[in-house]
C-alpha positions in Angstrom: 116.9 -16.1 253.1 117.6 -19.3 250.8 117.5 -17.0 248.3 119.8 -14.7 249.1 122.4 -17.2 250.1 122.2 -19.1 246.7 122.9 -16.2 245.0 125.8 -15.1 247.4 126.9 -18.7 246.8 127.1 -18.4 243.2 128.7 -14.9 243.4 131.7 -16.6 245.7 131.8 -19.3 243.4 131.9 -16.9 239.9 134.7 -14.9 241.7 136.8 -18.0 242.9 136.3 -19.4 239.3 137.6 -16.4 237.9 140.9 -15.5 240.3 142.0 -19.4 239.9 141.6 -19.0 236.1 143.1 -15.8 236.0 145.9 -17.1 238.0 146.2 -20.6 236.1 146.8 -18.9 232.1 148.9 -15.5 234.3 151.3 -19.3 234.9 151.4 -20.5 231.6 153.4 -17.6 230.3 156.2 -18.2 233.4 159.9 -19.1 232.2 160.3 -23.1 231.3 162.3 -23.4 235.1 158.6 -23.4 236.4 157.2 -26.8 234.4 160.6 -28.4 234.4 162.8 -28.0 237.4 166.2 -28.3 237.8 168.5 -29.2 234.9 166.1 -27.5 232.8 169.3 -25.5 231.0 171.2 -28.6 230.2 168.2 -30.7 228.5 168.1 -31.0 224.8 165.0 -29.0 222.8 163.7 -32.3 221.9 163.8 -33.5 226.0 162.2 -30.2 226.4 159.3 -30.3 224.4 158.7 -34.7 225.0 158.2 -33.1 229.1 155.7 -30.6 228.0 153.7 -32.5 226.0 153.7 -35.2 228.7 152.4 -32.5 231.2 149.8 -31.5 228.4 151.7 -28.1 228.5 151.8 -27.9 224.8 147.7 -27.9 224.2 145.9 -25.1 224.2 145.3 -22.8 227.1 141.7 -23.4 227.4 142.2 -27.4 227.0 144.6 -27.0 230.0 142.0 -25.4 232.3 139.4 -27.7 231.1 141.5 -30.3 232.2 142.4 -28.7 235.1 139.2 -27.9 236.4 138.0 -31.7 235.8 141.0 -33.7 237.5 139.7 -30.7 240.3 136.4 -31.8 240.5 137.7 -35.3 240.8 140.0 -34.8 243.7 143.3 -34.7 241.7 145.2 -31.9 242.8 148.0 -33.4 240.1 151.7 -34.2 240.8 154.4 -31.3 242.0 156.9 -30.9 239.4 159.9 -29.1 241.6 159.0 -29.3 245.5 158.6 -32.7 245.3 159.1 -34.0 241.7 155.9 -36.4 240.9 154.9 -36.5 244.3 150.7 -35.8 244.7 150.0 -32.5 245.9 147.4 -34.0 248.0 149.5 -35.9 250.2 152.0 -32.9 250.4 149.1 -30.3 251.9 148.0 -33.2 253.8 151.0 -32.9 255.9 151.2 -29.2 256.1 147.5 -28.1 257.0 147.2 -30.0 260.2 150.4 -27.5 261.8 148.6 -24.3 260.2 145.3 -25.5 261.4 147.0 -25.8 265.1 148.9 -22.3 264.9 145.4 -20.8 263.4 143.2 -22.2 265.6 145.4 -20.9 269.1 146.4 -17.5 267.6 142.3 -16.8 266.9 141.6 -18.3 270.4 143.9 -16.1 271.7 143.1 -12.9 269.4 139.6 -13.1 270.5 139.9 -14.0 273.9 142.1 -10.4 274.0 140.7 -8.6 271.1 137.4 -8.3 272.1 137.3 -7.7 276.0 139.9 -5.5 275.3 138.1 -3.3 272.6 135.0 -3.6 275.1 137.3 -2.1 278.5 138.4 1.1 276.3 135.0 1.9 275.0 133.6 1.7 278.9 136.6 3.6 280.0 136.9 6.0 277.1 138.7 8.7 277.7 140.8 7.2 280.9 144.3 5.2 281.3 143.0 1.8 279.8 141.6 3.1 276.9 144.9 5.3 276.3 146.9 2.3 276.6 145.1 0.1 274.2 144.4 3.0 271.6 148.7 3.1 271.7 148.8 -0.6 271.4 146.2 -0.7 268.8 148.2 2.5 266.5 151.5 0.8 267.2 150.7 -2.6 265.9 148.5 -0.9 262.8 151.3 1.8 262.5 154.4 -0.3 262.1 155.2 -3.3 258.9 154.3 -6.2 260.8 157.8 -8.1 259.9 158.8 -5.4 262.5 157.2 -5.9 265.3 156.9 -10.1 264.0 161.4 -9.6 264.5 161.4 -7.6 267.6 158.9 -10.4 269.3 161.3 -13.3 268.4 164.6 -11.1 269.2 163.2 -10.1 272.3 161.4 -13.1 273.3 164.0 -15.8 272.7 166.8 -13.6 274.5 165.0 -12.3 277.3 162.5 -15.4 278.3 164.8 -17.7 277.0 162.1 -19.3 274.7 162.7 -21.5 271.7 163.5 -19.6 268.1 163.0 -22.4 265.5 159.6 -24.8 265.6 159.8 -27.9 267.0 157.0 -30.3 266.9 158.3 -32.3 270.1 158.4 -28.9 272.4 155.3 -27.3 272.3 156.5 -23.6 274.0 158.2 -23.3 270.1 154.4 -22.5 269.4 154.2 -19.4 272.2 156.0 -17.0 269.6 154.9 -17.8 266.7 150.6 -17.6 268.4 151.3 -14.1 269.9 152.9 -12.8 266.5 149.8 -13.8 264.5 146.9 -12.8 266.9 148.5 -9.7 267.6 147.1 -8.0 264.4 143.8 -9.6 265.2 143.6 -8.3 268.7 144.5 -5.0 267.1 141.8 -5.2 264.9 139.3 -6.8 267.2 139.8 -4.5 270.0 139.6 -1.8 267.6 136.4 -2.1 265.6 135.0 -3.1 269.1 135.2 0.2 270.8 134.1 1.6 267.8 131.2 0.1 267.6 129.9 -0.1 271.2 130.9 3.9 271.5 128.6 3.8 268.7 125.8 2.0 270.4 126.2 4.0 273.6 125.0 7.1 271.7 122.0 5.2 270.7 118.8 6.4 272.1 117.5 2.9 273.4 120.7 3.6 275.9 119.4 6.8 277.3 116.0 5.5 277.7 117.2 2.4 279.9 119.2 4.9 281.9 116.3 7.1 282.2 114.3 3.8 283.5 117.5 3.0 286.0 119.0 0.0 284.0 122.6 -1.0 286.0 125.3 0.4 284.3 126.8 -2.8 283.4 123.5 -5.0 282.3 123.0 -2.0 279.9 126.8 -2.2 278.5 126.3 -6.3 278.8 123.0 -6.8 277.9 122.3 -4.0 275.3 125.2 -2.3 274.2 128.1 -5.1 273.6 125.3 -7.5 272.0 124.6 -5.0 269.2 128.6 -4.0 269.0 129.0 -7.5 268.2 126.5 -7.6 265.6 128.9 -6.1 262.9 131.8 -8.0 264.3 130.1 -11.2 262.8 130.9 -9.8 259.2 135.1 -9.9 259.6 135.2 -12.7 262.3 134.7 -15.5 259.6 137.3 -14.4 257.1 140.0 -13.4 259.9 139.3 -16.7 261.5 140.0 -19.0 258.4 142.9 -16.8 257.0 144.8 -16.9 260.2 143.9 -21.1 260.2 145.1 -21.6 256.8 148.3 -20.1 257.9 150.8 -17.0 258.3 153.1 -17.0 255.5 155.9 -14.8 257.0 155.5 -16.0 260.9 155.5 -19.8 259.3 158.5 -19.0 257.1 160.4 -17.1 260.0 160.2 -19.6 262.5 160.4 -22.3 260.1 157.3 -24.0 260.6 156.4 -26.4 258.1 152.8 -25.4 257.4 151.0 -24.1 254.5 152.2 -20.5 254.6 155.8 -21.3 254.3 155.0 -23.7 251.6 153.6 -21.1 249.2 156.7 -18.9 249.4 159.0 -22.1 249.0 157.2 -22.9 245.8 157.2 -19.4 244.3 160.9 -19.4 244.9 161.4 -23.1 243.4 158.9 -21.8 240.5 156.7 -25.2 241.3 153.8 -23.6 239.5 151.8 -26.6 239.6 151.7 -26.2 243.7 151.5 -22.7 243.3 148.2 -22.7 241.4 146.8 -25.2 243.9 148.2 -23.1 246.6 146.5 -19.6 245.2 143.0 -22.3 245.0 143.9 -22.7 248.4 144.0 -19.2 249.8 141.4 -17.5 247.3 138.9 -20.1 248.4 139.8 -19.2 252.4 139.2 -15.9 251.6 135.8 -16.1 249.5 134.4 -18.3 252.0 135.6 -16.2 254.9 133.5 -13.0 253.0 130.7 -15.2 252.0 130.1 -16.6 256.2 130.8 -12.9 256.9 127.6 -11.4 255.1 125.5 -14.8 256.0 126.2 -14.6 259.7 125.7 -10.8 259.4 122.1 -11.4 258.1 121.3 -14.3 260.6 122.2 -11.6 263.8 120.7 -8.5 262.5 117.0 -8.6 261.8 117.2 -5.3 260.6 119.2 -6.7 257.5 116.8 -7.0 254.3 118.4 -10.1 252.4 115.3 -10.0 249.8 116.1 -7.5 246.6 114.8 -4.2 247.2 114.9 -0.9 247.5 116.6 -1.0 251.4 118.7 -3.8 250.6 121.7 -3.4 251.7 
C-alpha cells in the first residue's frame, strides 16, 4: 500500500510539474499587454525593456521557471502585474478562497445529499415513475450547455420566488441560486453512476443467494447492494468534491461572486499572466489531487483492488 501511494504521489506530482511548466513558457510568448498592463502602448522601448528586465522577463526561459519554481517553494506566489498592480497574489486568493470554499462546500453537501439517494430510489424502482423522472432529469441536465439551464435557474428563480440575482455577502439567500446551479451537475452525475452501479450489483450472484436464504428486501439493497455501489463512487467523489470547492467559474462570474472562479476569467481578460499562471497552479493541483484521493480511497474500500505491481493490477 505505501508503495503504491508513493508512486501514485510522484506520478501526480510529475504531471502537475509538467502542466504548470507547460503552461508557464505557453505565457511567455503572450503579447507585451500581459507583463505590462495598461499604458503599455504609450511607453517608450527603453521603459519597455527597464520593466521586463525588472520582472526578470528578459532571462532565459528556463532561468524564469527556475526562479519560479523556487520563490514557489518559498511561499511567494510573486506580485500581480494588472489585477492589482504589485499587490501579492497571496493576499489576493486569500480573500477569494474563503467564498469559493463556502459555495463548494454547500453545493457538494447538497449534490450528495440528492445525488446519491436519488441514483439509489431509481435503481430500486427501475423501470417505474421515479426512476423515469430522474433518468429525464439526469438526460436533461447532461443533454443541455450548462450556461443554459445555469440562465434559466436565475431567470426563473429571481422572477418567480422573488430571490436575489447578484451575491451579497450580508444576505445569505444570494447563495440559494448560485448552490443549486453548481450541484445540479453533480446530482446528475451522482444519481447517475449510482443506479448504474447498484443495478449492476443487483445482478450479482451474492444477491440471489441472500434472497434464496430470505434476506429482507431492503437489508439486502442497504446492507449488500448500495455498500458495494458505493465502492466505485469513492473514485470521482474526491475530484468532484474539491473542483466544485475551488470554485464555478461561470456560476461565480454570473452572479458576480467574488471567488476564485470569477477571478481566473477576470485575469485572462486583463492578460494578468502572472495570476493566471498561479491560477492554472491552482486548478491543476485541485484536479491532480482530486484523481490521486480518487484511486487511494478506491484501493482502501475495495479489497479486491491489487495495489502491488502485477499481473492483475489494475
Amino acid at each position: 500500500m505505501l508503495k503504491y501511494t508513493i508512486r501514485r504521489l510522484l506520478g501526480a506530482l510529475l504531471s502537475l510539474f509538467i502542466i504548470v511548466s507547460v503552461i508557464f513558457v505557453l505565457l511567455r510568448f503572450m503579447p507585451m499587454e500581459g507583463f505590462l498592463g495598461a499604458g503599455y502602448e504609450k511607453m517608450s522601448e527603453d521603459t519597455v525593456q527597464s520593466l521586463l528586465a525588472e520582472k526578470g522577463l528578459l532571462d532565459p526561459i528556463p532561468v524564469q521557471l527556475f526562479h519560479f519554481y523556487k520563490n514557489l517553494f518559498q511561499g511567494d506566489l510573486g506580485t500581480s502585474w494588472v489585477y492589482r498592480a504589485g499587490y501579492p497574489i497571496s493576499k489576493i486568493l486569500a480573500s477569494k478562497i474563503p467564498v469559493s470554499l463556502r459555495l463548494g462546500l454547500l453545493s457538494q453537501a447538497l449534490a450528495i445529499a440528492v445525488g446519491i439517494p436519488l441514483g439509489a430510489l431509481m435503481a430500486h424502482a427501475r423501470g417505474k415513475i421515479w426512476d423515469k423522472l430522474g433518468t429525464g432529469f439526469i438526460v436533461l441536465v447532461e443533454a443541455l450547455p450548462a450556461a443554459i439551464y445555469h440562465l434559466f435557474l436565475q431567470l426563473y428563480g429571481t422572477s418567480l420566488l422573488s430571490l436575489p440575482l447578484v451575491f451579497s455577502k450580508s444576505n445569505p439567500v444570494s447563495l440559494l441560486l448560485p448552490v443549486i446551479s453548481v450541484s445540479l451537475g453533480s446530482i446528475a452525475g451522482y444519481a447517475l453512476w449510482m443506479r448504474r452501479y447498484m443495478l449492476d450489483n443487483m445482478n450479482m450472484d451474492y444477491v440471489k443467494l441472500a434472497q434464496a436464504k430470505g434476506v429482507s428486501g431492503r437489508d439486502i439493497m442497504m446492507k449488500h447492494v448500495f455498500r458495494n455501489a458505493f465502492v466505485p463512487m469513492a473514485q470521482f467523489l474526491p475530484g468532484s468534491i474539491l473542483t466544485t470547492i475551488i470554485g464555478s467559474i461561470y456560476v461565480e462570474h454570473l452572479y458576480s461572486i467574488p471567488g476564485t472562479g470569477g477571478l481566473l476569467i477576470d485575469v485572462i481578460q486583463r492578460q494578468d499572466n502572472a495570476m493566471v499562471q498561479v491560477l492554472v497552479l491552482l486548478y491543476s493541483a485541485i484536479g491532480i489531487a482530486g484523481m490521486f484521493l480518487g484511486d487511494f480511497f478506491m484501493g482502501l474500500l475495495d479489497p479486491r483492488i491489487q495495489l502491488v505491481k502485477g499481473e492483475n493490477n489494475r
